[in-house]
C-alpha positions as CSV (number, residue, x, y, z in Angstrom):
1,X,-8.2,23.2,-34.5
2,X,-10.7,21.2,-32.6
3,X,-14.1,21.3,-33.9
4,X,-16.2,23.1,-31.2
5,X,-19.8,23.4,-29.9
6,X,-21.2,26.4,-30.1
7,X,-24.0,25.9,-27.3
8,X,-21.1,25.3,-24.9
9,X,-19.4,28.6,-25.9
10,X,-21.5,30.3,-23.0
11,X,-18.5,31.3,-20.2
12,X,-16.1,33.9,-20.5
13,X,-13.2,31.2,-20.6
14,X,-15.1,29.3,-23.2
15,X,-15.2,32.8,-25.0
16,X,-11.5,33.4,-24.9
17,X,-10.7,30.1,-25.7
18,X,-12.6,30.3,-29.1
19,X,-11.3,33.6,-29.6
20,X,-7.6,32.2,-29.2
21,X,-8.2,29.4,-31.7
22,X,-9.2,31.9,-34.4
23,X,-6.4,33.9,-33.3
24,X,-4.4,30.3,-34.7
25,X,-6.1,29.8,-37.5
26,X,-5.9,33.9,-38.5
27,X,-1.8,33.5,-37.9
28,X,-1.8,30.8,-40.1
29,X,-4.1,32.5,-43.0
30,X,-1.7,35.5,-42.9
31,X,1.2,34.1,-43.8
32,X,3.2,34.8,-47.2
33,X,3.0,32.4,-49.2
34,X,5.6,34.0,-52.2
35,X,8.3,33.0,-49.9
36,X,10.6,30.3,-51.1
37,X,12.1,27.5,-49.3
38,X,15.7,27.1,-49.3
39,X,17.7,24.7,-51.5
40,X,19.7,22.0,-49.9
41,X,23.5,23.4,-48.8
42,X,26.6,22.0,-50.3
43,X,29.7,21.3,-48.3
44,X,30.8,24.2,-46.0
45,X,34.4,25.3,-45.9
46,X,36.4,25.0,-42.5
47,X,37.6,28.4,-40.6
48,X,39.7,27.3,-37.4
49,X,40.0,30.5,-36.3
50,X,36.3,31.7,-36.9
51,X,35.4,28.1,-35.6
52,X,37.1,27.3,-32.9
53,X,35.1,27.2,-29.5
54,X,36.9,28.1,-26.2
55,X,36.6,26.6,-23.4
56,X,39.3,28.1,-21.1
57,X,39.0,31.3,-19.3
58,X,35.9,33.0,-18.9
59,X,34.7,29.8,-20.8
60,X,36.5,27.2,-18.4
61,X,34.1,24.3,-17.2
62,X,32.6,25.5,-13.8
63,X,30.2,22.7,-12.5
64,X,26.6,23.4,-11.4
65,X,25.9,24.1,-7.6
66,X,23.3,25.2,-5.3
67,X,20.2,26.6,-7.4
68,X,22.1,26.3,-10.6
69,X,19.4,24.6,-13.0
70,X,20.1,21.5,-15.5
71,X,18.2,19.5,-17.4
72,X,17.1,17.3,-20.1
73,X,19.0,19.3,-23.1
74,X,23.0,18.7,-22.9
75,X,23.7,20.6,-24.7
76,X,22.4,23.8,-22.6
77,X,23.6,22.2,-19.9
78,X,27.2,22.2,-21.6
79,X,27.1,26.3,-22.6
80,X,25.3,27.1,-19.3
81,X,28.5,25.4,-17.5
82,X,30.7,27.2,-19.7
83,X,29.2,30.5,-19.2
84,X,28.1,31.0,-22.6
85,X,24.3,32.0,-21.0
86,X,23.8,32.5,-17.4
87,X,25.5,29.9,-15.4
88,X,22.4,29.2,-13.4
89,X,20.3,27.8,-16.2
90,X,17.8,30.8,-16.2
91,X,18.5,32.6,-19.7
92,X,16.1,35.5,-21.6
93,X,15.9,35.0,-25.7
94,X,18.8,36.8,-26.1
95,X,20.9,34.5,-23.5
96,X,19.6,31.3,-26.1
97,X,19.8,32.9,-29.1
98,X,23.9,33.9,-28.3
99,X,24.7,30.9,-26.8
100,X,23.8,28.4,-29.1
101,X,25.1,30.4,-32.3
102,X,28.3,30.7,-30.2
103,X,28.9,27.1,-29.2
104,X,27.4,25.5,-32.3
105,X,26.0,27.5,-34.9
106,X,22.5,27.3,-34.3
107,X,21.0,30.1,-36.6
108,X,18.9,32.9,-35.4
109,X,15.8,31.4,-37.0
110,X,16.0,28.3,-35.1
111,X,17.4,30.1,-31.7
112,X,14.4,32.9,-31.9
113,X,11.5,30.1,-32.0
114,X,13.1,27.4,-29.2
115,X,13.5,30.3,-27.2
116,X,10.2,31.6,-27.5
117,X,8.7,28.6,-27.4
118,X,10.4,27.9,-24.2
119,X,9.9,30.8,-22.8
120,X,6.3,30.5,-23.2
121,X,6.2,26.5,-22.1
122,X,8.6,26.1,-19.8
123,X,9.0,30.0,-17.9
124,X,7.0,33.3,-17.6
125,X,6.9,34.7,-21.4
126,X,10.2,36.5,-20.7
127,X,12.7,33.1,-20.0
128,X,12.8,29.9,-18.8
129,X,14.7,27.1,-17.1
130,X,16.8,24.1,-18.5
131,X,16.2,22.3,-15.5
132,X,13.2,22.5,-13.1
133,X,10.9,24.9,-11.7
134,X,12.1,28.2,-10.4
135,X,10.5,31.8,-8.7
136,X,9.3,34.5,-11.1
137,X,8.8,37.6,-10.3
138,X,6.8,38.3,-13.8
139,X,3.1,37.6,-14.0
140,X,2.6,38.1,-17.8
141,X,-0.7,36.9,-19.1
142,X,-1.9,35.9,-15.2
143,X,0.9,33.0,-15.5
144,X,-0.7,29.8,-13.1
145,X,2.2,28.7,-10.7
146,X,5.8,29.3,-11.3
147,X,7.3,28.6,-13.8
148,X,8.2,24.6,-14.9
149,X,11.3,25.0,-16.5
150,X,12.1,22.5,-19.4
151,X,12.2,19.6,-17.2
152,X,9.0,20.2,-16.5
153,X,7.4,20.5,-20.6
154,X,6.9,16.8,-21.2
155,X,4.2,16.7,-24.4
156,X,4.2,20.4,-24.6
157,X,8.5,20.4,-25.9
158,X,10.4,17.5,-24.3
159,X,8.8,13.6,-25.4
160,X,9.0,10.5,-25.2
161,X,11.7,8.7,-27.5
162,X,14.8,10.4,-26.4
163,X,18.0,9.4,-27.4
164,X,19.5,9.1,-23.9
165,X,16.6,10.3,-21.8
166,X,14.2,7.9,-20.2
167,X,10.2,8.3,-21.1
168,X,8.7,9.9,-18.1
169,X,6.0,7.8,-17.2
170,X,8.4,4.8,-16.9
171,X,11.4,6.7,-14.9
172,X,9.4,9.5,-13.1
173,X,12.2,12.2,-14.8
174,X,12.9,12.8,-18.3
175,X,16.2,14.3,-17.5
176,X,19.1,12.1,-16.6
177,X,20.5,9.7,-19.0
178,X,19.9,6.4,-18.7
179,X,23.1,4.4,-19.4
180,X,21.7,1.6,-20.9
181,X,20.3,4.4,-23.7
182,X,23.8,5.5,-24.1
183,X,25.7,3.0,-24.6
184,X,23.1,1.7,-27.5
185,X,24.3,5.2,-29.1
186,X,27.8,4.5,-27.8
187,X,27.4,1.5,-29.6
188,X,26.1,2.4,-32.9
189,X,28.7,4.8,-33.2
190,X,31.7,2.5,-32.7
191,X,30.3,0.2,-35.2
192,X,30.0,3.4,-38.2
193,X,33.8,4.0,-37.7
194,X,33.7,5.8,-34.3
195,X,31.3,8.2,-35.3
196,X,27.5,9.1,-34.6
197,X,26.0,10.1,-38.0
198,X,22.7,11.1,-39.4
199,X,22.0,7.6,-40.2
200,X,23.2,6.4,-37.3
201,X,21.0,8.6,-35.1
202,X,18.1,7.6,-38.0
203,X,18.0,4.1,-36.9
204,X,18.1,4.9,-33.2
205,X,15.7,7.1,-33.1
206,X,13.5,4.1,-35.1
207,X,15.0,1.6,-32.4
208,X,13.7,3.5,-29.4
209,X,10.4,4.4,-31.2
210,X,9.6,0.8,-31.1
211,X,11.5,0.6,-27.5
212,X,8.5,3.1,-25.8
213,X,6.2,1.7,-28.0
214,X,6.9,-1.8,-26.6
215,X,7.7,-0.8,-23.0
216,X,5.9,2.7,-22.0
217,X,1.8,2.2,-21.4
218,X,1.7,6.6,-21.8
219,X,3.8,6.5,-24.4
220,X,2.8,9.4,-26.5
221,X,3.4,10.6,-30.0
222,X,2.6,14.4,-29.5
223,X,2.4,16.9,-32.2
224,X,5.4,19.5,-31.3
225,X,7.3,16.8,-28.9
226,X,7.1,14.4,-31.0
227,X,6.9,15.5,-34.8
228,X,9.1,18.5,-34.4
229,X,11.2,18.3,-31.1
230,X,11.9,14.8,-31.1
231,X,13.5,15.1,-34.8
232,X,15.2,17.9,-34.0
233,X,16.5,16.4,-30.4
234,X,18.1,13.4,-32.5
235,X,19.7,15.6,-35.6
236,X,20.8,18.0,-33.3
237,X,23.3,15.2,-31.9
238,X,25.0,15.3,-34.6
239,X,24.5,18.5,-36.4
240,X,25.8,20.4,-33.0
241,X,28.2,18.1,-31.3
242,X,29.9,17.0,-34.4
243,X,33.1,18.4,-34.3
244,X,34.2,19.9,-37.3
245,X,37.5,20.0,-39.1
246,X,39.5,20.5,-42.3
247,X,39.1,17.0,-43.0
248,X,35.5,16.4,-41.7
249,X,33.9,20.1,-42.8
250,X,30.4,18.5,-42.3
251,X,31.6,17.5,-38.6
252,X,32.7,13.5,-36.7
253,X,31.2,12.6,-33.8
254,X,33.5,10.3,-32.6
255,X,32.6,8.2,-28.9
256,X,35.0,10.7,-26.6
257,X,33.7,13.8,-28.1
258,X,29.6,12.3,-27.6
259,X,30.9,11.6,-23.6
260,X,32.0,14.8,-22.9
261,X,28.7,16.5,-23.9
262,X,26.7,13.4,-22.4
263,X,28.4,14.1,-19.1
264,X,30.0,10.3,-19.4
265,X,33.1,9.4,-18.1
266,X,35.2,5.9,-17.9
267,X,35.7,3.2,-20.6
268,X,33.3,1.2,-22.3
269,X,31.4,-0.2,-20.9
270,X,32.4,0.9,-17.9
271,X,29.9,4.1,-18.0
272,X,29.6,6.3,-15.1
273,X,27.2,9.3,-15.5
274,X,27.2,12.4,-13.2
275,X,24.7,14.5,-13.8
276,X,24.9,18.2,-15.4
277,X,28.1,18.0,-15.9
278,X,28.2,18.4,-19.9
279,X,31.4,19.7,-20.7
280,X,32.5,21.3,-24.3
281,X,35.6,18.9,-25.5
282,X,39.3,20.0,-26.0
283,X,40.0,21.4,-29.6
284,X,36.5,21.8,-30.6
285,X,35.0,23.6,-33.5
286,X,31.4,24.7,-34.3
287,X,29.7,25.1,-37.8
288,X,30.6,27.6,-40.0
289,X,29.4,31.0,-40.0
290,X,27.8,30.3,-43.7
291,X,26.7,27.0,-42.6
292,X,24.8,27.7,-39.6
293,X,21.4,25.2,-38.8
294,X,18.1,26.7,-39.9
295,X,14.8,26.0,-39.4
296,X,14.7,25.1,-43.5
297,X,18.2,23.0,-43.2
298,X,16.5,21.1,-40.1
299,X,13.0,20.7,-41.7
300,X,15.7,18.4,-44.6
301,X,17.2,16.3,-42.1
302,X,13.5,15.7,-40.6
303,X,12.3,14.7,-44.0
304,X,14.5,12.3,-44.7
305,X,14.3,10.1,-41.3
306,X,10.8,10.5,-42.1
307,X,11.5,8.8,-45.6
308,X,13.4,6.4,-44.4
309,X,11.1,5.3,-41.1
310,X,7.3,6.8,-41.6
311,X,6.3,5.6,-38.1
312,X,8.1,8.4,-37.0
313,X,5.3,11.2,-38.3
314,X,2.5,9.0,-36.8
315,X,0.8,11.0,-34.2
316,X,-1.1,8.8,-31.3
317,X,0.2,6.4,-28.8
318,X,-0.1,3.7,-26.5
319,X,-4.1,3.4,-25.0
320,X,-3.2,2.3,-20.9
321,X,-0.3,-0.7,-21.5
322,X,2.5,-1.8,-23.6
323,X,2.5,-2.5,-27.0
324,X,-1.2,-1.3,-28.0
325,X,-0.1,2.1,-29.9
326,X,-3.1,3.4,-32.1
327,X,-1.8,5.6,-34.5
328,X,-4.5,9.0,-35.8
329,X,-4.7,9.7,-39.1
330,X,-3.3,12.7,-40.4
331,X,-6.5,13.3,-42.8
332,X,-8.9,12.8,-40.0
333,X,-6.7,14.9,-38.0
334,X,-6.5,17.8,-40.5
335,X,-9.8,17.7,-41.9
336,X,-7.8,16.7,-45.4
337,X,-4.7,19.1,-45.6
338,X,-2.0,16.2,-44.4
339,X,-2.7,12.8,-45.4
340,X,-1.0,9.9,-46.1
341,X,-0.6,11.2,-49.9
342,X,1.3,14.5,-49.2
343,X,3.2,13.9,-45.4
344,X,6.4,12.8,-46.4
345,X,6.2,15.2,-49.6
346,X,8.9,18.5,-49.5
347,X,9.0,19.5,-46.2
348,X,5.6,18.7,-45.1
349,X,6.8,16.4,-42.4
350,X,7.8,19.0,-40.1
351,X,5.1,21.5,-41.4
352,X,2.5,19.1,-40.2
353,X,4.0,19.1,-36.6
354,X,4.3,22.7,-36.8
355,X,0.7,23.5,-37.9
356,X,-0.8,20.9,-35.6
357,X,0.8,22.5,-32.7
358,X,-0.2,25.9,-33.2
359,X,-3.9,24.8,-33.7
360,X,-3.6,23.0,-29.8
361,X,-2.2,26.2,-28.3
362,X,-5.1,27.4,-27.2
363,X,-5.7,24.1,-25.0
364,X,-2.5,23.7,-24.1
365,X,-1.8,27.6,-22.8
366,X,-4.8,27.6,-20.8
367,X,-3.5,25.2,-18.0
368,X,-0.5,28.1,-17.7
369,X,-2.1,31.4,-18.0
370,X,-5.1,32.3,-17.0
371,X,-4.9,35.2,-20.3
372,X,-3.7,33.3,-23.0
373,X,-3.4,36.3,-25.6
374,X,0.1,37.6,-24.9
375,X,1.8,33.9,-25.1
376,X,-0.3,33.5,-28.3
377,X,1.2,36.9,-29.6
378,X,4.8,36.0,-28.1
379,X,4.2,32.8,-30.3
380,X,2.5,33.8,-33.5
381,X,5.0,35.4,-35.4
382,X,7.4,32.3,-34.8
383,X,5.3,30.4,-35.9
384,X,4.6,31.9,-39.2
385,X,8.0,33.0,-39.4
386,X,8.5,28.5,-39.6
387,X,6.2,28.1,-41.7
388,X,6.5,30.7,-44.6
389,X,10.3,29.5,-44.5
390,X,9.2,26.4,-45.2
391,X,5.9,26.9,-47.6
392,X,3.8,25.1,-45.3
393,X,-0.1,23.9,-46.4
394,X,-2.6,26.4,-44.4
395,X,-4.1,24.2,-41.6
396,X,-7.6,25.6,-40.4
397,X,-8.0,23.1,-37.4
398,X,-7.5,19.8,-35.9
399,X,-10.3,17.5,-34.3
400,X,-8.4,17.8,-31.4
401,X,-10.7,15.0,-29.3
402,X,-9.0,12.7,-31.4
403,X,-6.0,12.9,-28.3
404,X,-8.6,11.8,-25.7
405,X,-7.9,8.7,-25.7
406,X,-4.2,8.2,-25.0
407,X,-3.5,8.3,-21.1
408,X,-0.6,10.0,-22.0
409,X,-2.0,12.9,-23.2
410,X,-5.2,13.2,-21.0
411,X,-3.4,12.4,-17.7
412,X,-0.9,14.4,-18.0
413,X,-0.8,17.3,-15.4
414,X,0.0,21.0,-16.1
415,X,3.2,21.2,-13.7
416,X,4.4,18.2,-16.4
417,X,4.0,15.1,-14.4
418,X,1.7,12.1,-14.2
């Protein structure tokens, strides 16, 4: 939480943004801290018939038209075209929280935060877009503007350092793919046997780090973009598209399978790209029903790309032109609970993204609403839910003014753009 003055707290906005960052830190003080994290899984067993994911009938591809949203997620853009959640991109928690355990075994943990999260960032506390903005007829908390949609979230969910995506400030959208991001995954892929691993998607993810560091002046390490979404946006690649099998339990993500969810067609490298048109593949089978991704399983595969390339956890960013990233230390930035001792220890890595976030809330939610206290009561219980799963440090605040300086933070606009 960012240090404040008191002898500025002297208007009623000032009033209810203090109260709101106590409200963080109280969430955070709450929590349970008998709860135990959960032991690393062991190989799953393969159901075809429990697996299997159709994609005929009522689940046939039907391409996006008129108002019909997409975005910077493909893999919402592939259960929204196959009517798995509402067809026109606009989907309440329970349209999320289905859909994903139904296409790929996202667990209910996982589901119930990205969709409140989303639903708080990106739509009107009730649901949200996985494209652009679009009319709401709800006005919790005195909501600012319509809705954004996740297109529209850059810094506050969707980042910079996307595994096909381009960086906003350099493309002006952070939603279509950029072929030449592609076929590096394409690529890497090809030369792992055909198939895009955890390891694979590890070294990527370093590679295009370095990529935005060299290349974008705004780029941006944020503290739920980039220390929790981004990881979770590169393991999800292969933890949800991988297509699982008697032979491959764990899932292969072989080049045709990783086209038909990127919306790629042709032969490499031929690429051609048409825009929400993510399609689920012939013959395709999710994760097992006692091996569905949760927030603990995920906070593993973030720990160990953060082993392997530390950069990754380092919060800060480029100060106005390429190649001049200034990283913020996490003890300065936690007042001592994170530092360069304990980050990469258990599953600190994504606790530290986690906690940091929920002590900018305040800041963030009052360029949306002109109340904040409903979305931080929509969000609170997520959030603690996360972190007692994972046994989390108790953060009491950030020095927040520590973001100033990066142009990719301070000029970023509400509505999401530069």
């Amino acid at each position: 939480m960012a240090e404040l003055n008191e002898a500025m707290l002297n208007t009623p906005r000032d009033e209810k943004l203090a109260s709101a960052q106590a409200k963080a830190a109280s969430i955070l003080s709450s929590r349970d801290t008998s709860i135990k994290r959960q032991a690393p899984g062991i190989t799953p067993p393969f159901d075809a018939e429990q697996q299997y994911v159709s994609n005929t009938g009522a689940h046939a591809f039907v391409a996006p038209s008129g108002d019909d949203q997409r975005g910077p997620c493909p893999g919402l853009n592939a259960i929204a075209n196959h009517n798995y959640m509402p067809h026109n991109g606009i989907g309440d928690f329970n349209d999320f929280v289905t859909g994903t355990a139904a296409v790929f075994g996202m667990a209910a943990d996982l589901a119930g935060f990205l969709a409140v999260y989303g639903a708080v960032f990106d739509g009107d506390l009730t649901q949200y877009s996985i494209g652009g903005p679009y009319p709401s007829l709800v006005n919790l908390g005195g909501l600012l503007g319509e809705p954004m949609g996740l297109s529209g979230s850059h810094n506050k969910y969707e980042g910079d350092v996307s595994p096909t995506r381009g960086d906003l400030f350099q493309y002006g959208n952070d939603y279509l793919v950029q072929l030449n991001q592609f076929k590096a995954l394409y690529e890497a892929g090809q030369i792992n046997g055909d198939n895009v691993d955890i390891p694979v998607l590890n070294q990527r993810r370093s590679e295009r780090f370095d990529e935005s560091v060299n290349e974008n002046p705004y780029f941006f390490n944020a503290p739920f973009s980039g220390v929790v979404a981004s990881p979770a946006a590169w393991s999800f690649v292969y933890r949800f598209m991988a297509n699982k099998s008697a032979e491959y339990p764990e899932g292969k993500l072989d080049g045709e399978t990783l086209k038909s969810f990127y919306s790629i067609t042709g032969d490499y490298p031929d690429f051609t790209y048409t825009a929400g048109h993510e399609k689920i593949p012939d013959n395709w089978y999710k994760r097992n029903l006692v091996d569905y991704y949760t927030i603990p399983y995920f906070a593993l595969d973030a720990a160990q790309a953060a082993l392997e390339y530390p950069k990754l956890l380092t919060l800060g960013g480029n100060t106005g032109t390429p190649n001049s990233f200034v990283g913020i230390d996490p003890g300065n930035l936690t007042n001592g609970t994170y530092n360069s001792d304990n980050i990469l220890k258990g599953n600190n890595a994504v606790c530290y993204g986690l906690e940091a976030t929920l002590m900018e809330l305040p800041d963030l939610l009052t360029g949306l609403y002109s109340d904040i206290d409903p979305a931080m009561d929509k969000l609170g219980p997520y959030f603690n839910n996360a972190t007692n799963a994972l046994g989390c440090p108790q953060l009491n605040k950030i020095n927040k003014d520590q973001f100033s300086k990066y142009p990719g933070y301070s000029d970023l606009k509400s509505d999401g753009t530069y």
